[in-house]
N, C-alpha and C positions, 0 to 999 in steps of 0.2 A: 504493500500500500504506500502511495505518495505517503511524505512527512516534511515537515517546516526544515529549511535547512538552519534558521534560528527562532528556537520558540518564543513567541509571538505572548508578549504578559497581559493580558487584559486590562494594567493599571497601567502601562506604557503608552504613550500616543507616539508618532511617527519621528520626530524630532528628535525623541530622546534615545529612540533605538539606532539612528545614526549615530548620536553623539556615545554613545558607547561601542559600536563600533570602532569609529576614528578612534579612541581611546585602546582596544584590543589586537584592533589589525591596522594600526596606522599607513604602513607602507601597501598595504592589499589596494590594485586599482579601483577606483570608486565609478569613473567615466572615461572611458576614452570616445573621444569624439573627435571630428574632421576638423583639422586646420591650415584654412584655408592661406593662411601665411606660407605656410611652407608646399604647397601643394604644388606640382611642377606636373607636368605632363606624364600619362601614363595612370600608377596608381593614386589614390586619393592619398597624403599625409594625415597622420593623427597625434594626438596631443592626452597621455592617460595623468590623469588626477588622482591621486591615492587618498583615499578614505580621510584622514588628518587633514590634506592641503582641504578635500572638497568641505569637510565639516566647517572647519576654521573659515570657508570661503561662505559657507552659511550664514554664520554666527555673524563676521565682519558687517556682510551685508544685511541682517537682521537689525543691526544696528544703524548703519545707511540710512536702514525704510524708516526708524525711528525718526532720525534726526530731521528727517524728510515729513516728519509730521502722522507717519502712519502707524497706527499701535493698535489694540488690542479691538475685532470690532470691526476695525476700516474696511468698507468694501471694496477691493483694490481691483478692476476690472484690470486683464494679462492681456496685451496683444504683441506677442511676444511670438518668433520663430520657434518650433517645438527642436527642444535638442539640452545642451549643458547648459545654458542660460537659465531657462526654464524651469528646471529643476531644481535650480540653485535658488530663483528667487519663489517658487510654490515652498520648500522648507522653509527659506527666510521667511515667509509671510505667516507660514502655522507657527514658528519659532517663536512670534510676538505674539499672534493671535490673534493676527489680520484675517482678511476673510476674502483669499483669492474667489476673483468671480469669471469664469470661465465658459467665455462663449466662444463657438464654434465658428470661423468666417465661410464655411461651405455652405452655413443653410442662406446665404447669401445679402449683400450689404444691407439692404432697409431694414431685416429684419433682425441681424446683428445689432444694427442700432438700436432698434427699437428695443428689443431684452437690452443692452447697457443701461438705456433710460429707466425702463420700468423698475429695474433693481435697484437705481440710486446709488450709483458707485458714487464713493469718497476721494477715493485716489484714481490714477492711471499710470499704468506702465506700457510703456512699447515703442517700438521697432519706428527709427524718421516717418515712415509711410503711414503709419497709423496717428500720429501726430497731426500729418497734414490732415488728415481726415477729421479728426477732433474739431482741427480751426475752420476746415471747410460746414460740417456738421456741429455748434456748438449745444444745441439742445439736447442732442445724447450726452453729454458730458457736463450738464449744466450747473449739479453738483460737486462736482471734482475740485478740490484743494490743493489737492498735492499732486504734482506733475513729473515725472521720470520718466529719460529718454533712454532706451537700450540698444547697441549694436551701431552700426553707420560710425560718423565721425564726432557725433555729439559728446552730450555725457553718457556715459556707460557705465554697462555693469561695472569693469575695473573699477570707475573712477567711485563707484557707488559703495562699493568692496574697501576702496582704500581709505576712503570716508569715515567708513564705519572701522576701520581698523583700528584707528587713532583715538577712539571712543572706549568708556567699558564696555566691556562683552558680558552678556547676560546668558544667564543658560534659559533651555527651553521653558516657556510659560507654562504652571502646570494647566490640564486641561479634564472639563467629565466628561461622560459622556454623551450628556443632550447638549456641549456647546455644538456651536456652527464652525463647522472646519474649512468649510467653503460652498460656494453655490455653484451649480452645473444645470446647463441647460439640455433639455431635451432635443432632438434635432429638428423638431416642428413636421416631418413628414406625411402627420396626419391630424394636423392641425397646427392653433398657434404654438411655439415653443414657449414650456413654463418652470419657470426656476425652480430647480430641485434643493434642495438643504439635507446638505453631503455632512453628516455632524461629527465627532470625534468615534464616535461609538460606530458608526457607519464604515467610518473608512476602517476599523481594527478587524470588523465584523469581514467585509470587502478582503480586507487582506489575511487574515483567516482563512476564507471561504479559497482565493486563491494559492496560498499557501497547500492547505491540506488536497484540494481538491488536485493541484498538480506536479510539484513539487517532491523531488528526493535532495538529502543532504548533498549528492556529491554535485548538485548540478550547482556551479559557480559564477556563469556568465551567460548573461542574455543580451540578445538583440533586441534594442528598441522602435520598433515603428508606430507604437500607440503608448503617448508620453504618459497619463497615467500609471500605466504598469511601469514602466521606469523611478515613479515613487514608490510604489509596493517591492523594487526590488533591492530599492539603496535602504530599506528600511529593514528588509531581512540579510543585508550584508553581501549582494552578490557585488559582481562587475557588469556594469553597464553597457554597452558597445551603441553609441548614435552611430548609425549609418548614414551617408552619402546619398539624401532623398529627399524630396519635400513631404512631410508625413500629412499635410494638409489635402496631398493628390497622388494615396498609397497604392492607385491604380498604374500611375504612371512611373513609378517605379523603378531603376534598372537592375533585373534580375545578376548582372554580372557583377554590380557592383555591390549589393547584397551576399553574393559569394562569396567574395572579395573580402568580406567582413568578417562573413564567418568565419572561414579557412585561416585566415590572418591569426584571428582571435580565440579561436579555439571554443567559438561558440556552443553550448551547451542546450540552451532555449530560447524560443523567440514568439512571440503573441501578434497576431496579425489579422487582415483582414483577409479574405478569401479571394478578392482582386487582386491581391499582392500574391499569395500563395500559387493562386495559378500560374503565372508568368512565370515566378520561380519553379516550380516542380517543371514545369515544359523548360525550362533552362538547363537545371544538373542535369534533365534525362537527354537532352541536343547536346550540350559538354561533354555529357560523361564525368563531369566532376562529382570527386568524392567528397562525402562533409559527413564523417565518421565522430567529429563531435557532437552533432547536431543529436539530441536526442530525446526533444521536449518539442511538439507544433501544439498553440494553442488559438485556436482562429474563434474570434466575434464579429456580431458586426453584422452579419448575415447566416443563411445556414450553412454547412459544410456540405455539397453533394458529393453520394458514394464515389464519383467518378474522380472528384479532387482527392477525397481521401485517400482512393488507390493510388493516385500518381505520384502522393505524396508517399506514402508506403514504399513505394517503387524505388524511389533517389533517397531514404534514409537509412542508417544500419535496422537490422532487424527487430533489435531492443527496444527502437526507437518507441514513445508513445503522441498517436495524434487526438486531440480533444477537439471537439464542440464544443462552444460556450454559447449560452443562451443568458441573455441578461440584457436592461436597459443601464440607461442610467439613474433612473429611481431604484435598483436593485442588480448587483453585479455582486458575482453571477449566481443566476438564479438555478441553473442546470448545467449539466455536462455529461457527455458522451466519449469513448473513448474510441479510435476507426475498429478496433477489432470486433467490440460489439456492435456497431454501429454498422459495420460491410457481414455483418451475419444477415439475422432476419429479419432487424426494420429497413435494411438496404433495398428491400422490394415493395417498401409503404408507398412511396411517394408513388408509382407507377398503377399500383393497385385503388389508390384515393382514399388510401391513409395519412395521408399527412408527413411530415418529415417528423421524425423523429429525436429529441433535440436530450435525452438521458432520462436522469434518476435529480432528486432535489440536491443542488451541492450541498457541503456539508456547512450546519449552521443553519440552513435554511429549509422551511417548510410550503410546500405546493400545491394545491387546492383546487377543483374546477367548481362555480357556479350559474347557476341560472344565467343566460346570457340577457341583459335589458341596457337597454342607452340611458337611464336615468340613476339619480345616486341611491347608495344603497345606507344611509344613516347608520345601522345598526346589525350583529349577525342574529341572523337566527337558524332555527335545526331546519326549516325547510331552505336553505338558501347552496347548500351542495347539491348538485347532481352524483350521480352515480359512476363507478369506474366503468368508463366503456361510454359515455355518453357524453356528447361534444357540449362545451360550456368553456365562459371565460376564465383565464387561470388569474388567480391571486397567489400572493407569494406573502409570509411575514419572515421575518429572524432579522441579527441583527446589523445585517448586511442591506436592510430596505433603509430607503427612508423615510422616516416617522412624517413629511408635510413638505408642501410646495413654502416659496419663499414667500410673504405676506400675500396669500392667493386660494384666502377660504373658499373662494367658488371649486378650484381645482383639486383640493381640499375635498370638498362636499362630494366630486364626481367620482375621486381614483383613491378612495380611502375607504375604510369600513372598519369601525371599532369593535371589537370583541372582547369585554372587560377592559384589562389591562393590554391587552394585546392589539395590533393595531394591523388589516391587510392592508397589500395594496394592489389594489387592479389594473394589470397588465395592460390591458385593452387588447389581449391576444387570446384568439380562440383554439382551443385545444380537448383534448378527452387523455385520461390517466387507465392504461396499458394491467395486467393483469400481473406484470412485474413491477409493476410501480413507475413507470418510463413513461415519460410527459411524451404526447406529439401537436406538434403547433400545425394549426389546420389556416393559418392566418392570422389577419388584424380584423377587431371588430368592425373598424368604421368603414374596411374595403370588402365585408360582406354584401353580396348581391343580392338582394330582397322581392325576388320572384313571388308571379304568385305559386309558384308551386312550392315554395319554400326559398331559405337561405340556401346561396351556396356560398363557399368558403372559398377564398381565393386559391392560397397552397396548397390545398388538398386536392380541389380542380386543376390546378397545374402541373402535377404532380402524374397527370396519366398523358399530358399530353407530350412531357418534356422528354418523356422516353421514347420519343420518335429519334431515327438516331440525324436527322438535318432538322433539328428545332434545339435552337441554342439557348432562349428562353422563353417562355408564355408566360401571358401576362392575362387572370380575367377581371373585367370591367362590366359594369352594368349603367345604365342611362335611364332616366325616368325616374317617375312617382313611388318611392317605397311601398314594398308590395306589390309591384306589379310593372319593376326593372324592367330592361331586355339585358342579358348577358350576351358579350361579346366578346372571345379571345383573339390578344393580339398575339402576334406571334413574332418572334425574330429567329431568322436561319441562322444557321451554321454559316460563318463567311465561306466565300468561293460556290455556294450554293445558288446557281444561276437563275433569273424571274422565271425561265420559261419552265422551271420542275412545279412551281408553286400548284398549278390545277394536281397535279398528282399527290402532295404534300397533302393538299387540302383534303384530298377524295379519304386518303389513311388518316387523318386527323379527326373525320366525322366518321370513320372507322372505328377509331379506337373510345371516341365519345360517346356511342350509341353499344357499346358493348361493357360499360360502366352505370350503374344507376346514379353515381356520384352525379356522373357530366352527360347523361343521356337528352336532358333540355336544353346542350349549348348547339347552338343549330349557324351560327355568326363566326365566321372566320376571318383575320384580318392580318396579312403578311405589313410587319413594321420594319423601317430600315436599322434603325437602331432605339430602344427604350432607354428616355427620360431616367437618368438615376440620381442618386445625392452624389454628393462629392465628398465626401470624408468616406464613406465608404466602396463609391463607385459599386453598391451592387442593391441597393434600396432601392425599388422601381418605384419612381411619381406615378401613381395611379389617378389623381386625379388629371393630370395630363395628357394620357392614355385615353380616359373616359371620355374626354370631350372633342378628343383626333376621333376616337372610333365614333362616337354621335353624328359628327360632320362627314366622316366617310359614310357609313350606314343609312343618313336622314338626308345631309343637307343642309347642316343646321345652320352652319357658319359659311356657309357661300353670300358674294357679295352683295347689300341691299343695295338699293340704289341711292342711297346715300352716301356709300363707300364708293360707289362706282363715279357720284360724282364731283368728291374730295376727291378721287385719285387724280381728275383732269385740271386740278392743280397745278401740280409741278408739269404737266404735260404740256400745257399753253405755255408755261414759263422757259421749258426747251425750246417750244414752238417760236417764241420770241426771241431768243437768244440764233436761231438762227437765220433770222431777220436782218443781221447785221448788215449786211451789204446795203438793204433797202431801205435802212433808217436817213432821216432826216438827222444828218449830225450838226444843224446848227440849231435844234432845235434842242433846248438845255432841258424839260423836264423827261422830256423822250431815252436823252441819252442818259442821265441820272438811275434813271427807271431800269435801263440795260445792264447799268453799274450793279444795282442793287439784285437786280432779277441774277447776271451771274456770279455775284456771291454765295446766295442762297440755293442755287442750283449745281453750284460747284463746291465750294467751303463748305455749308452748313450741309451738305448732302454726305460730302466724304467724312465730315465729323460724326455723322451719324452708324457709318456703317459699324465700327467694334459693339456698340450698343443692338446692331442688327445680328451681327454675328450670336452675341452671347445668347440674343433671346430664341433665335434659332436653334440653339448648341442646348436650351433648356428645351423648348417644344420639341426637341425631335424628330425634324420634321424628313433628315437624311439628303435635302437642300445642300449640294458643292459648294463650300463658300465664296467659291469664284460667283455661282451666282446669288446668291446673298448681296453678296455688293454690288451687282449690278443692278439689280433690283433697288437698293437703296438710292445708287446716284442715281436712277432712273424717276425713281417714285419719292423719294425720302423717308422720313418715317410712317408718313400715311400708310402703306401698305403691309407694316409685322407689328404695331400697336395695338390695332383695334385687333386684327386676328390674337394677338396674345393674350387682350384683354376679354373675347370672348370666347377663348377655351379656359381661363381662369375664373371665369364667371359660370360656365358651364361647369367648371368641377367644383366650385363649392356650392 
């Protein structure tokens, strides 16, 4: 059985278990990470920090944030590059008993701002570019006192470090368990994003649960791509390895350079997202490189399909063990599966319209299915479980959840349920509990399709279709009046899979749906060039997205009124004019003024517009060449992908 490689005290908060490290294994490295001073062509240079230097570089800067006005409390929104930085100043800020506030920039800029606002951060940290944003945006930041610049040429961490050097040094603030250790945002994918209260007791709970659930003593060095787990592991005394990546965009990744880290370092474990894993297992097995230290994969984020876990199986030593983790950020982790059990018998759920299979409750924590309802559940009672074997939403308690959103009793009222002393929390994912106790997620509540013939469940339907062997994802969607939807799957091929197989795909597709009672009412077939996903984890499908591409394919919905049609003759005339030039009266001053202005606007404010074209394209999905995206832009300007965006976003809420 996994075991803590340092057992973890329950009166310890994270701070202190560093600082007694540094104290035990001072010279043991703490981070090595890429430095970029020394980096010359060819391999990446790195730069390792031993446990003493990184404490000490804690504690300095703990004092820093002080003198900077930030102490015990302070909501200190991070926008900060994830890597040795990062880590250095989330310690320093629990070391005072500040309250990093931790938003995510993938679920994308308005609504980043909007969580900084709503939390009411006190302080800010980060990166020149996030600054300029501040002064461009000062309403997110309206409360902000304290201001610290990190990385670029400004003031920096060093100078923050050296600050606080010169100051007394304080040891870690004691801490209980219901303080606030930090706030963390949800990723907003199925609604708005709401601030979670990550509390001291949370995160021991959090690092417990990961501890036991996967961890043996000899494994001594991990790989970082999900900064998190990078505190959970300086707190049980491993060595860190930041790789050569932007973890912001772990899809984009380069699998060699990831190698590169391992093999160097002697890598033992690494936590990742399943867009990242694939690209690497398809790497070592095209190499042939060996990573015989590698011998810990633990992927969240999305689910792990059998096909990943075998590839990964494939390019690890035999010993090796791969997990599933199942968990939000109101609860990590909530579940875990290990590939051996996981490529036995629920390896044939998903195909069958079972569901994925996501383990057993990790340890610490307790798993539950209820009645499924969209309104709050106040209070538990003995009719409020369903039965094993029968689909309902899961709740999770122990003390790995957390006890309340951030001043946010409605959200509160919705994803909570008290029981005595004891407090759930509602998943918003629907699932049934197995006859060995083994949770399967059959989907999200709010991307259930509300037929009249019944719900169907997203995953569980996707799940018979994906085993076609040229369908690379499905995706189902439903349009209309609850109760009485149309389900609609979209489908994305297997790249190199040419349009003209799709009439055959399709014919096997309503094959295999009508020989399931799961999926025998999807009758809606829809080849997509590529699906809408999040970008922190490049593998969370925008469903609402989807829903209202497949509404305008399917209906009609969003083809042009004649009101668009005759805003677009806009910029049209305004071409039309500009190429007028020869026949203009050029001693006629408001005439030629007028040409001035018309090709400003048809050339400058056209080309200004296209990145803004590009990105909204690259969220709709619409499989549009950006070559012609711009052309489209300098053509039409933005008249022509605003209102389209604004009425599939209005379509899907």
């Amino acid at each position: 059985m996994p075991g803590t490689t340092t057992p973890l005290r329950q009166g310890a908060f994270l701070p202190e278990l560093l600082a007694r490290h540094a104290f035990r294994t001072p010279d043991q490295p703490a981070v090595i990470h890429p430095d970029e001073r020394r980096e010359s062509a060819g391999r990446p240079a790195y730069t390792t920090v031993g446990y003493a230097e990184f404490a000490a570089g804690v504690t300095a800067c703990a004092a820093g944030l002080k003198e900077h006005g930030i102490v015990r409390g302070t909501r200190t929104a991070l926008l900060v590059t994830p890597g040795a930085d990062l880590l250095t100043l989330v310690f320093a800020l629990m070391h005072i008993g500040a309250v990093p506030v931790v938003v995510d920039p993938g679920m994308g800029l308005g609504r980043m701002l909007d969580c900084i606002h709503r939390v009411g951060v006190h302080a800010f940290i980060g990166v020149p570019s996030a600054h300029v944003l501040r002064r461009l945006r000062p309403r997110a930041f309206a409360g902000v006192q304290s201001v610290i610049k990190v990385g670029g040429s400004g003031s920096g961490l060093e100078e923050l470090t050296a600050l606080g050097a010169g100051l007394p040094q304080l040891p870690p603030l004691k801490s209980g368990p219901e303080d606030l250790a930090l706030i963390g945002y949800t990723t907003g994918s199925t609604g708005p994003a709401k601030p979670v209260e990550i509390t001291v007791g949370m995160l021991r709970g959090m690092a417990y649960g990961v501890e036991s659930g996967h961890f043996t003593a000899d494994m001594t060095t991990t790989l970082l791509t999900l900064p998190l787990m990078g505190v959970f592991d300086l707190a049980a005394g491993r060595t860190v390895v930041v790789p050569k990546m932007n973890m912001g965009r772990v899809g984009a990744a380069d699998p060699a350079l990831l190698t590169d880290a391992i093999q160097r370092f002697d890598v033992n474990a690494m936590f990742a997202s399943p867009a990242l894993l694939g690209p690497l297992s398809g790497h070592l097995a095209t190499a042939g490189t060996p990573v015989p230290s590698l011998r810990l994969i633990v992927s969240g984020g999305a689910p792990v399909s059998p096909e990943l876990m075998g590839a990964l199986r494939a390019v690890l030593p035999d010993e090796a063990r791969v997990f599933s983790t199942y968990g939000a950020t109101e609860a990590l982790p909530m579940a875990l599966i290990e590939s051996r059990e996981a490529l036995s018998g629920p390896a044939d759920g998903p195909a069958e319209g079972l569901g994925v299979c996501v383990g057993r409750p990790a340890p610490g924590t307790s798993v539950r299915t209820i009645e499924v309802s969209d309104g709050p559940v106040p209070g538990w009672t003995p009719e409020l479980p369903v039965a094993d074997g029968e689909i309902g939403e899961i709740v999770v308690s122990g003390q790995a959840v957390s006890p309340r959103y951030f001043q946010s009793p409605q959200a509160d009222a919705e994803h909570k349920i008290q029981e005595g002393e004891r407090r759930w929390h509602r998943t918003g994912d629907v699932g049934w509990v197995d006859g060995e106790g083994r949770i399967w997620f059959c989907g999200r509540k709010s991307h259930r399709v509300r037929t009249a013939g019944g719900d169907l469940h997203t995953v569980r339907c996707e799940g018979v279709f994906a085993a076609h062997p040229q369908v690379r994802r499905a995706a189902l969607v439903g349009f209309g009046p609850h109760g009485a939807q149309r389900p609609a799957l979209c489908v994305e091929l297997v790249p190199g899979t040419g349009r003209q197989h799709w009439p055959r795909i399709e014919s096997e597709l309503r094959a295999l749906g009508a020989n399931n009672p799961v999926t025998k009412s999807i009758s809606d077939f829809l080849p997509h060039p590529a699906f809408p996903v999040d970008v922190r984890h490049n593998a969370k499908i925008r469903r609402e997205l989807l829903a209202g591409w497949a509404e305008d394919r399917l209906t009609g919905s969003r083809r042009p009124t004649a009101v668009d049609r005759a805003v677009s003759t806009v910029p049209l005339l305004g071409w039309a004019y500009l190429a007028l030039w020869p026949l203009l009266p050029w001693e006629h001053a408001a005439l030629t003024a007028l040409w001035w202005v018309d090709a400003f606007l048809s050339v400058v404010v056209h080309a200004a517009q296209i990145p803004s074209a590009l990105r909204a394209e690259q969220e709709l999905a619409t499989g549009r060449r950006p070559w012609a995206t711009a052309a489209l832009t300098m053509l039409f300007g933005a008249t022509w992908w605003r209102r389209r965006s604004r009425r599939t976003k209005g379509a899907a809420a």
